[in-house]
Backbone and ligand atoms as CSV (ligand in chain L), in Angstrom:
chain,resi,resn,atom,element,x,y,z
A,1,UNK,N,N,-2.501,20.069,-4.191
A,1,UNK,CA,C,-2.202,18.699,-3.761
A,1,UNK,C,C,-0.862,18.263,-4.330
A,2,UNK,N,N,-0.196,17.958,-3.402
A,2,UNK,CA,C,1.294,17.378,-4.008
A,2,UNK,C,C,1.070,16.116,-4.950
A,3,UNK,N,N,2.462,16.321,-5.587
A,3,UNK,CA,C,2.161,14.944,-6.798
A,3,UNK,C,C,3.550,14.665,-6.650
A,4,UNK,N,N,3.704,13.190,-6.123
A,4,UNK,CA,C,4.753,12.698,-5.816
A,4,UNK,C,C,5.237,11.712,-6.865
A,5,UNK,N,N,6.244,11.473,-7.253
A,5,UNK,CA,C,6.916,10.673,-8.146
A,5,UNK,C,C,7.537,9.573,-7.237
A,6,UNK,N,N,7.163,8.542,-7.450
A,6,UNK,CA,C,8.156,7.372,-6.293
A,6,UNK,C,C,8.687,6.434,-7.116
A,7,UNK,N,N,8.428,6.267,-8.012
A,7,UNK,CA,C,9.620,4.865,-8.915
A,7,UNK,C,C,8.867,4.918,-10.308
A,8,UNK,N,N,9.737,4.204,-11.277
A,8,UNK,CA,C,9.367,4.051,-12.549
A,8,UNK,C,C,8.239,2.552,-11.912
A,9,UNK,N,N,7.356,2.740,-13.877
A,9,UNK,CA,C,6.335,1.525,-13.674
A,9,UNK,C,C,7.052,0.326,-13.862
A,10,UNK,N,N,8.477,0.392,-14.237
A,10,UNK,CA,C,9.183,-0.769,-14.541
A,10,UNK,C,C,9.256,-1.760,-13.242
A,11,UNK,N,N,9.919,-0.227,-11.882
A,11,UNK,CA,C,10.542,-1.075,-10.667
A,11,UNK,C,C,9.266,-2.216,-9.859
A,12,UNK,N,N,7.694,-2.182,-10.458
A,12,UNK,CA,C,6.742,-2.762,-9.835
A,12,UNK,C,C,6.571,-4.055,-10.956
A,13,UNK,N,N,7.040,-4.343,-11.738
A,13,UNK,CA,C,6.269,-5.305,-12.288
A,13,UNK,C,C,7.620,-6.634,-11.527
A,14,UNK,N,N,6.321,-7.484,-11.102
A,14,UNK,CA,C,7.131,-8.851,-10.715
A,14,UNK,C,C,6.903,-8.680,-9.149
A,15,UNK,N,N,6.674,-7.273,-8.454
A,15,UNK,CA,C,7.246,-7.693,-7.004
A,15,UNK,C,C,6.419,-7.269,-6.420
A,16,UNK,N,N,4.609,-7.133,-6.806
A,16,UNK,CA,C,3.624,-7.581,-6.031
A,16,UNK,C,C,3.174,-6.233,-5.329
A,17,UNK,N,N,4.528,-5.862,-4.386
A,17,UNK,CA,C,4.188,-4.704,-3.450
A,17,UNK,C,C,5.401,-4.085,-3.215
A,18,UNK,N,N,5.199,-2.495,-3.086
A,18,UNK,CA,C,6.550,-1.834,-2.658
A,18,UNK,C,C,6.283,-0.773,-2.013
A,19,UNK,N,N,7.179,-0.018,-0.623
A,19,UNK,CA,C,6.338,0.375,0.236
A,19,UNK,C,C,7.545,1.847,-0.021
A,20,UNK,N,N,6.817,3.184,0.675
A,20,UNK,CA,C,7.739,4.042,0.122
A,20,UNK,C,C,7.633,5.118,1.595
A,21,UNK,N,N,8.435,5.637,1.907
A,21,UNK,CA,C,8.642,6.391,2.868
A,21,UNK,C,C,8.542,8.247,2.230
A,22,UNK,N,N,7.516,9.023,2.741
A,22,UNK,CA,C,8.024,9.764,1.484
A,22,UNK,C,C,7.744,11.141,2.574
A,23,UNK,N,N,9.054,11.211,2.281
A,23,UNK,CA,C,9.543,12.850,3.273
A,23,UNK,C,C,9.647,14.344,2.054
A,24,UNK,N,N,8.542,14.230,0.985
A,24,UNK,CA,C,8.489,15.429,0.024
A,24,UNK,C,C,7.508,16.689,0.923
A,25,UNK,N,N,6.537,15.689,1.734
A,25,UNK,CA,C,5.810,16.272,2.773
A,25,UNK,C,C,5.739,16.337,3.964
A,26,UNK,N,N,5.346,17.387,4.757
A,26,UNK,CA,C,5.180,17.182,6.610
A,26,UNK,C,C,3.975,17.177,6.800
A,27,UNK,N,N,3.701,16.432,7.918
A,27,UNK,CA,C,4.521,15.337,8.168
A,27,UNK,C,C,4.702,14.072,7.061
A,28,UNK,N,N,6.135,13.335,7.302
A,28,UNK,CA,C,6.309,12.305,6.476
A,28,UNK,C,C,5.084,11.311,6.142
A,29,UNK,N,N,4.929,10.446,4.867
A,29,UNK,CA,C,4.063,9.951,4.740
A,29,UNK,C,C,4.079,8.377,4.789
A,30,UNK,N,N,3.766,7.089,5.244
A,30,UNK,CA,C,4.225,6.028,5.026
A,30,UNK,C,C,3.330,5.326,4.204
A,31,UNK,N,N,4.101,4.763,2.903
A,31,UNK,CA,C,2.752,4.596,2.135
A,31,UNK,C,C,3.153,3.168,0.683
A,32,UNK,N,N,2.258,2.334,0.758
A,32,UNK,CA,C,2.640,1.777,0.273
A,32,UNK,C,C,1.594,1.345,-1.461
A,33,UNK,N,N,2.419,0.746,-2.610
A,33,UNK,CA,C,1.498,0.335,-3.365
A,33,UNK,C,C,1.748,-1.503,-3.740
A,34,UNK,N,N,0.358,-1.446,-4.182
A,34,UNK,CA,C,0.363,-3.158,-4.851
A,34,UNK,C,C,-0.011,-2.992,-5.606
A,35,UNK,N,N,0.743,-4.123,-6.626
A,35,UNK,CA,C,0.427,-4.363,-8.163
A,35,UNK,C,C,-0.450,-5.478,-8.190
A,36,UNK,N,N,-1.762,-5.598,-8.815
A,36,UNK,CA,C,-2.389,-6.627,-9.180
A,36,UNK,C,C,-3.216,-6.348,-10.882
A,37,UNK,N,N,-3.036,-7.357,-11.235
A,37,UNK,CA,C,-3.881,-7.767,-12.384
A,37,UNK,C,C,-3.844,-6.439,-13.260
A,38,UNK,N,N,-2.488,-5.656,-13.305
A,38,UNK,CA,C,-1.929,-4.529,-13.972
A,38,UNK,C,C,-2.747,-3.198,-13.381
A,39,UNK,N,N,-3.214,-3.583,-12.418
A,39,UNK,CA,C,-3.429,-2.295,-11.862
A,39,UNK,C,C,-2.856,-1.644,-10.403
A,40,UNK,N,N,-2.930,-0.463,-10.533
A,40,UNK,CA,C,-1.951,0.165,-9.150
A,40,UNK,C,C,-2.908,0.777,-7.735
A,41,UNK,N,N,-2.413,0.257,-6.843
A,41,UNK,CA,C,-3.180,0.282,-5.483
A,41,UNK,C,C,-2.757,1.181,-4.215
A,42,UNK,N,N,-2.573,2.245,-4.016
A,42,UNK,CA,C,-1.883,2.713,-2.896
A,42,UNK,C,C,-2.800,2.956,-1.457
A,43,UNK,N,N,-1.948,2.607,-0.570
A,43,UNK,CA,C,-2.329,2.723,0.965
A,43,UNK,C,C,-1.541,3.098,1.709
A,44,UNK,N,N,-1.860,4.317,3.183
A,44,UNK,CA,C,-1.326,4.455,3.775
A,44,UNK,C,C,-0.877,3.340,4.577
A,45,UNK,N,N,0.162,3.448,4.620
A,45,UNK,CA,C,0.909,1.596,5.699
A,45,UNK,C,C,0.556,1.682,7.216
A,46,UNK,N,N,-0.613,1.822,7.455
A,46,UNK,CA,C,-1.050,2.129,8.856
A,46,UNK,C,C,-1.974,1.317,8.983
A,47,UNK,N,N,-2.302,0.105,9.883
A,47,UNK,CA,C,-3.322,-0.520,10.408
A,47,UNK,C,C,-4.448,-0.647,11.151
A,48,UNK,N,N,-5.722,-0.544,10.654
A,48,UNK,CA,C,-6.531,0.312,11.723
A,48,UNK,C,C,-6.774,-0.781,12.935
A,49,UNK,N,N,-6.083,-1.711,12.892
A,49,UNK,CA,C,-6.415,-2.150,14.187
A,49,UNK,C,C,-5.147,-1.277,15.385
A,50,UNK,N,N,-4.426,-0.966,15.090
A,50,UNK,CA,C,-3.037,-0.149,15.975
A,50,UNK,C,C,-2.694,0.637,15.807
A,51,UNK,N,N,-3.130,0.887,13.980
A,51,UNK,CA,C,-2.019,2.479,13.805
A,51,UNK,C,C,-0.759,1.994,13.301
A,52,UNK,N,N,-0.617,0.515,13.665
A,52,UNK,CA,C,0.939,0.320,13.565
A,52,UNK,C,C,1.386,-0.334,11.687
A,53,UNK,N,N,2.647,-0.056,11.441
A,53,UNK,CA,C,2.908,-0.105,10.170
A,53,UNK,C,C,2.529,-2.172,9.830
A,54,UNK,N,N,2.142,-2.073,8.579
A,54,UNK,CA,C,2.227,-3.601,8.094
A,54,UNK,C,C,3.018,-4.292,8.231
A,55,UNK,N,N,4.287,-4.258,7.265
A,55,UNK,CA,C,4.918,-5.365,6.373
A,55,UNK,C,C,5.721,-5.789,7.403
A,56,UNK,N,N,6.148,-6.970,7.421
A,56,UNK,CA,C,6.929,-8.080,8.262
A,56,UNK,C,C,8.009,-7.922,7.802
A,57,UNK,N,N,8.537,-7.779,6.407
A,57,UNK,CA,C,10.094,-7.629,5.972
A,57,UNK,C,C,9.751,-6.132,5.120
A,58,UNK,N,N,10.704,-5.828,4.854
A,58,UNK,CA,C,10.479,-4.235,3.674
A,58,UNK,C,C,9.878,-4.582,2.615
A,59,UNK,N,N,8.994,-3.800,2.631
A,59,UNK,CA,C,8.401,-4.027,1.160
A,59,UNK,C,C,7.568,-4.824,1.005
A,60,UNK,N,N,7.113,-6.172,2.153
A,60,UNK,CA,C,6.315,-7.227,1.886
A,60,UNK,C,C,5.265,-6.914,2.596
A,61,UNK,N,N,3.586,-6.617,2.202
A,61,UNK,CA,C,2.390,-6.325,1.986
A,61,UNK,C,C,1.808,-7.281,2.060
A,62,UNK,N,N,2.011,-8.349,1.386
A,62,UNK,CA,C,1.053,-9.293,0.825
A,62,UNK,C,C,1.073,-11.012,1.617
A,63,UNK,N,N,0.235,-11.854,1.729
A,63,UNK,CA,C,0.075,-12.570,2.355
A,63,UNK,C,C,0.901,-13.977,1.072
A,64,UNK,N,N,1.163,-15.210,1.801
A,64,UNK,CA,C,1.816,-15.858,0.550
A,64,UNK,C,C,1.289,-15.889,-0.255
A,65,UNK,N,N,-0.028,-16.125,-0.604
A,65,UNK,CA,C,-0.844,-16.414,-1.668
A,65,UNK,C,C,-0.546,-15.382,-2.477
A,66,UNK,N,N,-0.199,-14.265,-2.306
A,66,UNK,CA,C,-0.553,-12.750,-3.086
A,66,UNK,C,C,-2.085,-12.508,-3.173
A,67,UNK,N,N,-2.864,-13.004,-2.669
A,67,UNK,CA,C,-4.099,-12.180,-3.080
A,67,UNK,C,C,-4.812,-11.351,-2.303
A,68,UNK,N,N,-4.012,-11.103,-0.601
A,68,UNK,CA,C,-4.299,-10.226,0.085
A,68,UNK,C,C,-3.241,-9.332,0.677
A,69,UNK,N,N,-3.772,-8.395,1.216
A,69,UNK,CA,C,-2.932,-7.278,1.773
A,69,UNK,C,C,-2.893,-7.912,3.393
A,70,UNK,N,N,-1.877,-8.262,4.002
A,70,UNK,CA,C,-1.604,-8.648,5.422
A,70,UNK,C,C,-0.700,-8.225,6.019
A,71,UNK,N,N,-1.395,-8.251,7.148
A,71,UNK,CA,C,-0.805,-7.336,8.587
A,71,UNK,C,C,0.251,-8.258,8.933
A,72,UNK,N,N,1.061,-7.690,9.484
A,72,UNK,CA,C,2.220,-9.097,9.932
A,72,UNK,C,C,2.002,-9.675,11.438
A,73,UNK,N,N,0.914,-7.912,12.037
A,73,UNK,CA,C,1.358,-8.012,13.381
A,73,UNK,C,C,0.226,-8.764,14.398
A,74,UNK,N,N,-0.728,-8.981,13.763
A,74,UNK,CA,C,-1.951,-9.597,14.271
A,74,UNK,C,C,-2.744,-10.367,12.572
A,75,UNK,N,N,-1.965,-10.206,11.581
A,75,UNK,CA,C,-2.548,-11.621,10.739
A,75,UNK,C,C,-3.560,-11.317,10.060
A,76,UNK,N,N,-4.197,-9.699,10.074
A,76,UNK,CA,C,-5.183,-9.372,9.455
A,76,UNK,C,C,-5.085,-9.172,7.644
A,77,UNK,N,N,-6.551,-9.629,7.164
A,77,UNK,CA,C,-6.620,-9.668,5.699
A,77,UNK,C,C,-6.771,-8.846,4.827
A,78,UNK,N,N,-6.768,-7.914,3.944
A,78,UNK,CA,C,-7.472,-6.450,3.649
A,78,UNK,C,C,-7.322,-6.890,1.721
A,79,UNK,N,N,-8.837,-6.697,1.333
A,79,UNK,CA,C,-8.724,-6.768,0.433
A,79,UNK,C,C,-8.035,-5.986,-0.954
A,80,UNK,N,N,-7.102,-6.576,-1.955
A,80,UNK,CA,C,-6.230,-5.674,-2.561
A,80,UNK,C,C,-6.730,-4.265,-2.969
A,81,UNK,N,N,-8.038,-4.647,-3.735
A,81,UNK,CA,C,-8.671,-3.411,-4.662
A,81,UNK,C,C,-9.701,-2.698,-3.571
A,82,UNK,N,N,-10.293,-2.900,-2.458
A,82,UNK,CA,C,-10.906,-2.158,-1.907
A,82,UNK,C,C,-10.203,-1.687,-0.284
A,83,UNK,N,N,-9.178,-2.212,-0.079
A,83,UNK,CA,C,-8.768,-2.197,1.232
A,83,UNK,C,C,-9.168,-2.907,2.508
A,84,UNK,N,N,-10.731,-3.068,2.451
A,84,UNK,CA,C,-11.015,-3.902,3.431
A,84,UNK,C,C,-10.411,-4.826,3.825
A,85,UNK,N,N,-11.054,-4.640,5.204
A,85,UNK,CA,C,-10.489,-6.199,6.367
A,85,UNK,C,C,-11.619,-7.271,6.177
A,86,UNK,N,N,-10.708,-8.423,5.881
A,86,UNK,CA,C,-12.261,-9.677,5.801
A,86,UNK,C,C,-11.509,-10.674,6.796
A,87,UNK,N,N,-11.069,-10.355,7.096
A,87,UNK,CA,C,-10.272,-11.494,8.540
A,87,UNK,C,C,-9.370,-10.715,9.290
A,88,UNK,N,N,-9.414,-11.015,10.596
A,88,UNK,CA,C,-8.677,-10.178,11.476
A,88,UNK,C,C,-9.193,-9.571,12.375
A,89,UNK,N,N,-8.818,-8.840,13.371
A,89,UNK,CA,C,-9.224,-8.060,14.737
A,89,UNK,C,C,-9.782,-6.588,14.340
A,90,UNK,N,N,-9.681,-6.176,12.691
A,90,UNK,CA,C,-9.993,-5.181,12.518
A,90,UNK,C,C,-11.258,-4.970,11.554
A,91,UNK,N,N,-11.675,-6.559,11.506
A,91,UNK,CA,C,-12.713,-6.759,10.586
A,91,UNK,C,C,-14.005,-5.686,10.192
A,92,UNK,N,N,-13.958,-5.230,8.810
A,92,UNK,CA,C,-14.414,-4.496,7.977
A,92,UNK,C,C,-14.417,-3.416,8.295
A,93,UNK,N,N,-13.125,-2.864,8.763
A,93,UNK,CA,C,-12.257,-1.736,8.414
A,93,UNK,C,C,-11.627,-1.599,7.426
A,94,UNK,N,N,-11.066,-0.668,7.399
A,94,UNK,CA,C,-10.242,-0.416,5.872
A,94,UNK,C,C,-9.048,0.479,5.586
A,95,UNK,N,N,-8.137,-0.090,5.196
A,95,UNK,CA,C,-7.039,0.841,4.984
A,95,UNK,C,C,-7.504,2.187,4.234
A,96,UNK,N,N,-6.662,3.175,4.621
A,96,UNK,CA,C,-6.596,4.758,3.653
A,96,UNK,C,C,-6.108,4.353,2.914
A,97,UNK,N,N,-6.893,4.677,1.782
A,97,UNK,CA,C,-6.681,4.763,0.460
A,97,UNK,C,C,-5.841,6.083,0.105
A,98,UNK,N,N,-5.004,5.782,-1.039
A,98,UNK,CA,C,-3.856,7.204,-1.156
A,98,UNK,C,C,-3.881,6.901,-3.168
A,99,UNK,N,N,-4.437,8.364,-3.400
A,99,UNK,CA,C,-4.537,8.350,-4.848
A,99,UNK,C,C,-2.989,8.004,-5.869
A,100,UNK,N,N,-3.213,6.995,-6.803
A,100,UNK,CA,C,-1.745,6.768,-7.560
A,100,UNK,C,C,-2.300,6.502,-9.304
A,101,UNK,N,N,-1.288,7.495,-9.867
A,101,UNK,CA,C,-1.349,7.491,-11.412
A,101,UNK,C,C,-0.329,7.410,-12.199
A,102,UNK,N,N,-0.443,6.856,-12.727
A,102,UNK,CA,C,0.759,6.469,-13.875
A,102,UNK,C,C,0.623,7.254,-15.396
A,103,UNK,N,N,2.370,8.512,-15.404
A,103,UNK,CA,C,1.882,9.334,-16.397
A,103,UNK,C,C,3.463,8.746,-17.277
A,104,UNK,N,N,3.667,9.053,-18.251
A,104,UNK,CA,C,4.742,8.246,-19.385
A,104,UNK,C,C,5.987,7.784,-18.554
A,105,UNK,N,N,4.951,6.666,-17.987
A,105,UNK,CA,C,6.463,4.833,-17.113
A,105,UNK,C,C,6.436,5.544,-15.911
A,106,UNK,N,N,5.902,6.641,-15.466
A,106,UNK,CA,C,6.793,6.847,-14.182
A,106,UNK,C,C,5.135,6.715,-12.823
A,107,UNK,N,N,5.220,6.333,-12.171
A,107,UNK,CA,C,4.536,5.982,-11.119
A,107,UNK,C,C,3.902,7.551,-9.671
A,108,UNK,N,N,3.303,8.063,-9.849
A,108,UNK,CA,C,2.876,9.007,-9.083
A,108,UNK,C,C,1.462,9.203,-7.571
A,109,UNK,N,N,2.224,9.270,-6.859
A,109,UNK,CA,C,0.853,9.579,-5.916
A,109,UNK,C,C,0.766,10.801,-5.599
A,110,UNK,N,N,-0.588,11.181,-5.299
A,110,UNK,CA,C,-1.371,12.089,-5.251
A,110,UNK,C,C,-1.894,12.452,-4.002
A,111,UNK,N,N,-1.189,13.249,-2.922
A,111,UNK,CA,C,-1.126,13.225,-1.619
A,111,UNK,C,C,-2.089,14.411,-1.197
A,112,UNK,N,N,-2.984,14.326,-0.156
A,112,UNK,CA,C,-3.634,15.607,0.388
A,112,UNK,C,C,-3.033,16.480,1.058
L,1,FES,S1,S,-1.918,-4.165,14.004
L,1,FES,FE1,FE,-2.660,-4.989,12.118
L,1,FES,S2,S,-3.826,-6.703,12.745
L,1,FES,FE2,FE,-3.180,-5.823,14.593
């Protein structure tokens, strides 16, 4: 299983969510993580209501509040720590989950 390195733990604190394009594998992977309550969250950036990618601007995941993961393109809700949909057209579906570990500051996912 590949073990991908995508940013130090520094570049996440403060900015909620950061989304990473990662061509170490084929096919490319689109994949994003969120920071909450010091813990690290990764998801493939794919929506099961379309398939189609999330974020409305780069990098932005999260709904204003920060306490959900939102779709830009139909408004759907997905909860941070489990992925689920609790509002939306894709209701109680769930994003792919994509394994992420943090080994001395540096930020790693764990790709199949
Ligand atoms: S594509 Fe995500 S809610 Fe429709």
């Amino acid at each position: 299983m590949p073990l991908i390195k995508v940013c130090q733990l520094s570049a996440l604190s403060g900015v909620g969510s950061l989304g990473f394009y990662i061509t170490e594998v084929t096919p490319a992977r689109n994949i994003f993580i969120v920071v909450k309550d010091d813990q690290l969250y990764a998801y493939e950036n794919r929506c099961p209501h379309t398939h189609a990618p999330l974020e409305w601007s780069p990098h932005q995941f999260l709904n204003t509040s920060k306490d959900h993961i939102q779709c830009a393109n139909h408004g759907a809700l997905f909860e941070i720590a489990s992925g689920r949909c609790v509002y939306g057209p894709c209701l109680n579906q769930s994003l792919a989950r994509v394994a992420v570990e943090i080994s001395q500051g540096s930020v790693y996912l764990i790709l199949e």
